[in-house]
N, C-alpha and C positions, 0 to 999 in steps of 0.2 A: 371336235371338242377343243376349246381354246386351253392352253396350257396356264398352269400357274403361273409362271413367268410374264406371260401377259397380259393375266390379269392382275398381275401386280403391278406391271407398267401402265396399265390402266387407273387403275388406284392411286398411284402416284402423279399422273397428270391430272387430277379431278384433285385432289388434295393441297390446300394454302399452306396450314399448319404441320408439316409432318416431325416426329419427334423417336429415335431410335434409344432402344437399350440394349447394349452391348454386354457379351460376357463370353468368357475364357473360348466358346467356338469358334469366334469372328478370329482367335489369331492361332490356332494351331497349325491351319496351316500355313502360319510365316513359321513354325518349328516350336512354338510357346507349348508347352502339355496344360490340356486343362487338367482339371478338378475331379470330375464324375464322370466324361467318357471315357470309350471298353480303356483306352490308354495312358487312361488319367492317374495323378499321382494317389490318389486312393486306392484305384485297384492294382498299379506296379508296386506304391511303397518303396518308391525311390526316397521320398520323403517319408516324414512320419508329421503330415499335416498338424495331428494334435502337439506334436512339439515344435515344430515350427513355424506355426500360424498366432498362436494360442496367446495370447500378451502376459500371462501367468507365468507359464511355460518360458515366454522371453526372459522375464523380470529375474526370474532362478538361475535360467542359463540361455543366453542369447547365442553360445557357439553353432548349436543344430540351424538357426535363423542364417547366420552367415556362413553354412555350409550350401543353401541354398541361393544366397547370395549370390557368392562365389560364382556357382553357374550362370546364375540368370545375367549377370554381369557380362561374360561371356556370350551366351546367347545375343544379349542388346546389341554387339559389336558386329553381328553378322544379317540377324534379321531385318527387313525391311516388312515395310506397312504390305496388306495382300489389298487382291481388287475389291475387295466388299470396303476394306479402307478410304480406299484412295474415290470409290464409288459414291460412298456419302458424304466426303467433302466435295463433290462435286454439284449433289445434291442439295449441299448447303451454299455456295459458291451460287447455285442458281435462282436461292431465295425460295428453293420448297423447303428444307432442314433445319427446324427452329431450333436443334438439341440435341446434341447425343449425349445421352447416361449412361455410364459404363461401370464395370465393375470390375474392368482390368486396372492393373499397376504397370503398362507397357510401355502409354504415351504412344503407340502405334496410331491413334488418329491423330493427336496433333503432327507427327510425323508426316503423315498424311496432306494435311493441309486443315485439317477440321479444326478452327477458332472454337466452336460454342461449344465446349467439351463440361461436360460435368462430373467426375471421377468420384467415384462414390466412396471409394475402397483408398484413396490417393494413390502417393504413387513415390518412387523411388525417385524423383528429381528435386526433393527437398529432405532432409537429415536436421536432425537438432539431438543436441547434448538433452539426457533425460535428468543431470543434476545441474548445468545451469542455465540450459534451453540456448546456446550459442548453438547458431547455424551454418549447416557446411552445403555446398554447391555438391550437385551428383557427380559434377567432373573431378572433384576431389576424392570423397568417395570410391568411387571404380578405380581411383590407382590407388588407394588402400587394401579397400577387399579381398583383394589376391595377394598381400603381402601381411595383412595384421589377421589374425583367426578371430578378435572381435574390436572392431575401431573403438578408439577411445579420444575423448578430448582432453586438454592439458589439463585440467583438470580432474581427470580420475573418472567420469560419467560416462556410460557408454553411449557412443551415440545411433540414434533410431532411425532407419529411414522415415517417413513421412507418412507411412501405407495403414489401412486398419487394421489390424489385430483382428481375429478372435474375443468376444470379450470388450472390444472398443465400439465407442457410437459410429455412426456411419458418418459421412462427410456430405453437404448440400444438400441433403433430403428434404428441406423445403421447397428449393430452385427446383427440382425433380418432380415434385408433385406436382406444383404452381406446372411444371410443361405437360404431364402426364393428365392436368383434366384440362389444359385447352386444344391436345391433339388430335385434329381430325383424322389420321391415320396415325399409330403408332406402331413401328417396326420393331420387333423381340429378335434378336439377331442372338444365333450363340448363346442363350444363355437357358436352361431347365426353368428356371423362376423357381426354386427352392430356398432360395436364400434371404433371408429376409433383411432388412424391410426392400431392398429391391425388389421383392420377389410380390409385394401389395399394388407398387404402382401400377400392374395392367386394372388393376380394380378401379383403378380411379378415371380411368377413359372411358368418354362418352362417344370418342370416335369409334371408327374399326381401326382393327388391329390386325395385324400381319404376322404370322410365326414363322422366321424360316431359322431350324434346327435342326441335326442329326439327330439326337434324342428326345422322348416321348417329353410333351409340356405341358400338365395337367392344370389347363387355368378352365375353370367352369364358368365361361363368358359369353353372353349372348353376341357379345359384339366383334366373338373372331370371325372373320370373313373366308380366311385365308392360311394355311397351316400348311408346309413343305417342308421334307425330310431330305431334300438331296440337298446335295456337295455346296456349301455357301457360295464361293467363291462361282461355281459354276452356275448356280441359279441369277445372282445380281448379275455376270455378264449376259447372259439370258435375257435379263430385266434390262439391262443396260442398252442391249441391240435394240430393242423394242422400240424403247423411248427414243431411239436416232433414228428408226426408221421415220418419225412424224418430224425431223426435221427439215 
């Protein structure tokens, strides 16, 4: 029986257009917690997502947000991009990977080397004052975080990272669709598909689709081909041998 793995390398050598959507599985394990797996901040509760996601929630009190901060800030100083990462800028580097859509705030693929990123959610590399929209650099930022409990501009506004809220529209959802209906392969990498409107774009592929997730992804699609539960990291190196052997 041929393995998933290569028939995914298979897939991917037959494929022009290939187009990935990323979400919070592709970076746990560089140390990142997602969202809804068994060790996700919904089920620890290390956070209290609805106060610190929430843009409501910000607007009352933004300290729970920069309590969160705080770590993640931390976290960035240590983590490095994992091989599903560094796998699909390479991918993209060889002119098969027209796009990755993500739904992280990590920048773990541009890290990587990934140019064509689409961040749906943004991301913590841009900050702006919410009373006079003055902009501050992330490297500025991270040496605040850990010294002020909620950054402030000289004028009195607290200032936001750049990422979506809760409650806020999503970011290039039309660049996203426009890649999501000309993909002849689309890879769901990491992510449930719960969340919307990312959670619409497998709807809109007329290619096949690819799942590889540790948890269940309830898309009712004629055109997935391909659905794998094991270890990301270990499946693309998998996928990765494949495609070197035909070199």
């Amino acid at each position: 029986m041929v393995s998933l793995s290569a028939q995914c390398a298979e897939l991917i050598k037959e494929s022009d257009f290939i187009v990935a959507l990323t979400g919070a599985g592709i970076s746990t394990s560089a140390g990142i917690p997602d969202f809804r797996g068994p060790r996700g901040l919904y089920v620890t509760r290390q956070y209290d997502p609805d106060r610190v996601f929430d843009i409501n929630s910000f607007y009352r009190d933004p300290k729970p947000f920069f309590d969160f901060a705080r770590d993640f800030v931390g976290l960035e100083e240590r983590i490095q991009p994992t091989f599903t990462h560094r796998f699909l800028a390479e991918l993209e580097e060889a002119g098969k990977l027209q796009g990755i859509i993500t739904q992280n705030i990590d920048s773990l693929h541009q890290r990587a080397g990934s140019k064509k990123v689409y961040e749906m959610h943004g991301s913590f590399w841009k900050n702006f004052c919410l009373s006079c929209q003055e902009e501050f650099d992330y490297s500025e930022i991270k040496q605040r975080i850990p010294r002020e409990k909620v950054p402030e501009c000289v004028c009195g506004g607290v200032i936001k990272p750049d990422i979506v809220f809760f409650g806020e529209n999503v970011k290039c959802f039309s660049e996203s669709a426009a890649l999501a209906e000309q993909a002849d392969l689309f890879l769901i990498i990491g992510t449930s598909c719960v969340v919307h409107p990312a959670a619409s774009l497998p709807s809109m592929v007329s290619g096949r689709i690819v799942i590889v997730n540790q948890t269940p992804v309830n898309l009712p699609l004629f055109n997935v081909v391909l659905t794998s539960s094991n270890d990301i990291d270990a499946f693309f190196q998998e996928v990765n041998n494949f495609l070197k052997k035909d070199l």
